[in-house]
N, C-alpha and C positions, 0 to 999 in steps of 0.2 A: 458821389462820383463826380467828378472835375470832367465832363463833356462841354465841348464848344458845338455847334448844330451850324451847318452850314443849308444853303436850302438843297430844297429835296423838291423832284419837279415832278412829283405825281407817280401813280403806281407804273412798275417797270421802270423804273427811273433810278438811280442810284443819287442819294445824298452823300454828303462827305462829314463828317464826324472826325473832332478831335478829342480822344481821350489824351487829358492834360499829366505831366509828370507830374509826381507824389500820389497820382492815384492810386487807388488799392484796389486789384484785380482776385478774385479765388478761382482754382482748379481744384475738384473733387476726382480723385482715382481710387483703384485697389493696387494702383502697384507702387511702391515706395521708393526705388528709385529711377529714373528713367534710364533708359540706356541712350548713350550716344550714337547716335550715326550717323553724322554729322561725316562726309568723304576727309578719309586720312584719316579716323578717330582709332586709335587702339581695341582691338575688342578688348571687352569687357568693360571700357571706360562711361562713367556716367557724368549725366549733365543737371543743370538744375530746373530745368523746362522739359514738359515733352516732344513730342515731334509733331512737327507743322504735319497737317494743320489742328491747331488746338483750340477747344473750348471753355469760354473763362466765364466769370457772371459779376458785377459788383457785391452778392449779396451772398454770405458764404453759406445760407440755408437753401438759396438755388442749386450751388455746386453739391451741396452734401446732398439733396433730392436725386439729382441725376446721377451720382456716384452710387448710390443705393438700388435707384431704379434697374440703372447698367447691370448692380454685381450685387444683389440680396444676400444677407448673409454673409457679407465677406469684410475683411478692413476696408475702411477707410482711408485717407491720406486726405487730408484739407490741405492746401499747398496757398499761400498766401505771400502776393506778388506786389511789388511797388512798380508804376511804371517810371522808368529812369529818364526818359523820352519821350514829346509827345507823337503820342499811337496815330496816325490818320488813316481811318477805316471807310469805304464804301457804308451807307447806312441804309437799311429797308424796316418796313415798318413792320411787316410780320412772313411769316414763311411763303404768303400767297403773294407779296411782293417780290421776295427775291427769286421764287419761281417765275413771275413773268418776266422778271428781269430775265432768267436766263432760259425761257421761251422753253418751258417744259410745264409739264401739269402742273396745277393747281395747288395738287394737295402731295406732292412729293414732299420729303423730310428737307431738315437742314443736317446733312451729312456729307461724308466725307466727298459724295461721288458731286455735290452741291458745292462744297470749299474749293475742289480744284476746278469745276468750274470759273466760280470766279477769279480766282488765281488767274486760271488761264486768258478770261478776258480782259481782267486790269490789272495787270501783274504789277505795280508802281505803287501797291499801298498796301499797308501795314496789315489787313484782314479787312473783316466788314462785320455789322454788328447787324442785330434784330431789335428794335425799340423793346416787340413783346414776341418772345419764344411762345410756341406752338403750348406748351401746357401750361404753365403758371405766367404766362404775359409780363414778366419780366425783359429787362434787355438781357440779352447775350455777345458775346463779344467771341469772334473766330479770329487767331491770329494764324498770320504765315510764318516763314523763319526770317522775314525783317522784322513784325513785330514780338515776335519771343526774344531775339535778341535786344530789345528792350526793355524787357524785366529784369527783376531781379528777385529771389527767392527774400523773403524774410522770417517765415513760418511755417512750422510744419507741424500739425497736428492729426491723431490717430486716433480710431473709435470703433467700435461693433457695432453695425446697426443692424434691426431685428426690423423686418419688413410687417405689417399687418395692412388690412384695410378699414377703410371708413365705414362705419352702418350705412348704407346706401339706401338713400329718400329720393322719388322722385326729385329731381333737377339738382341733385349732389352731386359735387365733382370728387368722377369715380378713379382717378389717380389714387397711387397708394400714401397711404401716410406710415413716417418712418420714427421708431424710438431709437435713442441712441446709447449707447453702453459705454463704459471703458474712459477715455479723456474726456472730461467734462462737456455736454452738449450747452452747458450754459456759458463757459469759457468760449466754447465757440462763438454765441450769438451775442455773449458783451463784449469782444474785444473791443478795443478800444486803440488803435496803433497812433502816435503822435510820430510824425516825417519829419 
């Protein structure tokens, strides 16, 4: 992932993050096409992004985790994004930063009622990112509808996934671990995309 790190001035604090164009972004869903609603849109009309505000990951075994987690049992859609433009995101280091950032508990989620948040306080930039999301400490990336309109779709892959869990030992991380069925889980993790 092509990130520039701008500083970051201590917890509560927002950083500034550029995700750089030709990056490669993934979104995991069950629904395959989005619908637009975008003011003026026809019904029934679909778009290639979903609706602000969305959840992306550099690493398309994070998105497939969370798409599973979300919807057990159900399709997949691995949605694989180039960024055309660069993204500039608010950056926090994990879920307990961007809660003091916006001066609520500790241990609230990073969710939807969390995104328009910051929307609402810095409405001038593309989303905000997590260094390390709350269960696998990977970054995470929320865009708004400035930074969706800087994607562009280039892939779309579909799969079954069969939810089970881990033998659970004291100090295992008790998150589920997922098998994947149907379009190849190995094609997922070797893509390879040349920009």
């Amino acid at each position: 992932m092509m990130v520039q790190r701008w500083k970051h001035l201590g917890r509560g604090s927002a950083g500034v993050d550029r995700v750089k164009a030709q990056a490669l972004l993934w979104h995991g869903t069950n629904i395959e096409q989005f619908q637009d609603r975008s003011p003026g849109a026809p019904a029934g009309a679909v778009t290639q992004t979903p609706s602000a505000p969305a959840w992306f990951a550099g690493d398309p075994a994070f998105s497939a985790h969370v798409s599973a987690a979300l919807h057990p049992s159900q399709m997949t859609y691995m949605n694989a994004y180039t960024v055309t433009q660069d993204l500039v995101l608010l950056a926090f280091d994990d879920c307990a930063d961007l809660n003091t950032y916006l001066q609520r508990p500790v241990n609230d989620a990073n969710d939807a009622l969390a995104a328009q948040a910051v929307l609402a306080r810095a409405g001038n930039c593309d989303g905000y990112m997590l260094e390390r999301d709350a269960v696998r400490a990977q970054p995470e990336y929320v865009l708004f509808a400035a930074g969706l309109a800087k994607l562009r779709r280039i892939d779309q892959l579909q799969f079954q996934e069969t939810a089970t869990r881990w033998d659970q030992q004291p100090g295992d991380d008790p998150t589920r671990k997922h098998t994947f069925q149907g379009t190849p889980w190995g094609q997922l993790r070797g893509m390879n995309y040349s920009l």
